[in-house]
N, C-alpha and C positions, 0 to 999 in steps of 0.2 A: 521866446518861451519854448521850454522844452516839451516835449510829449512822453508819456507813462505807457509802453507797451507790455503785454506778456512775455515776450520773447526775450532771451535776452544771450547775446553773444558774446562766447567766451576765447581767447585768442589760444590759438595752438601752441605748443610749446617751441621753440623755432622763431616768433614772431612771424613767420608766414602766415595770413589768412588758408592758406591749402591750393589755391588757384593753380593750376598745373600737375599739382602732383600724381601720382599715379596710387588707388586705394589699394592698400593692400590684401593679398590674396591669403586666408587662412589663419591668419594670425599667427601663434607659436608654432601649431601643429604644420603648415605650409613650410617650415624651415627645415622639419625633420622626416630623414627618413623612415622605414619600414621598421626597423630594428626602436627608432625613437621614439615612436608613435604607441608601439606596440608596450616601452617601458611605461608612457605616461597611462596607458589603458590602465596596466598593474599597479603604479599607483594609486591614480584614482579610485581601484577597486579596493585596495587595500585602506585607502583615507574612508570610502563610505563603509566599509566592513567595521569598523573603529567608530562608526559613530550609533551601532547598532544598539539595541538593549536586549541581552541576553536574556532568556530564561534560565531558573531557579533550577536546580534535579528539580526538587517538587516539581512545580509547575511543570518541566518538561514531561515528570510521569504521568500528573494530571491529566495535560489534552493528552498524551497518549491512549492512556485511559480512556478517557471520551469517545476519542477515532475511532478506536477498533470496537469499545461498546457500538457506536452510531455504525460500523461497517455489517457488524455481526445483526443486527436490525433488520437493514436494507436487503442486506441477502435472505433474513426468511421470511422480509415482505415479498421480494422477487423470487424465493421458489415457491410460496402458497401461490401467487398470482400466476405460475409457469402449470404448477400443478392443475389448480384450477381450468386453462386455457384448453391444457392438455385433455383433462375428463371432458370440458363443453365441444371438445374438436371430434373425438372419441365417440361421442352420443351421436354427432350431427354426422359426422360423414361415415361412420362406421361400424 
């Protein structure tokens, strides 16, 4: 009778089980030099840049919009609060 495990082994292409061999280091990247390496960077960057979803002009005006609204904000929360600091510093030490 045979036995049902989890495992299950699948043979190398070769018909060697592997027994001796030496694993290889690096894969593709491990065969090419500096100059090859550096092609495959650019296209990778260029395959993931291709798979982006652009913004619309609209939309791209929109959060613009937004940013510098939300920028213009922050700055006269941060000069009421500096001005503020400024007069409490001004009373206390001076």
């Amino acid at each position: 009778m045979t036995e049902i495990t989890d495992t299950t082994e699948v043979p190398e292409p070769g018909g060697s089980s592997g027994a001796g061999k030496k694993p290889r280091r690096g894969g593709k990247r491990g065969r090419k030099g500096p100059l090859g390496r550096l092609g495959l960077f650019y296209r990778q960057v260029v395959a993931e840049l291709r798979k982006v979803v652009w913004p619309t002009r609209h939309q791209l005006s929109t959060y613009t919009t937004v940013v510098i609204v939300f920028v213009v904000i922050i700055i006269g929360l941060v000069t009421v609060i500096d001005y503020g600091f400024t007069e409490l510093v001004k009373r206390v030490f001076g």
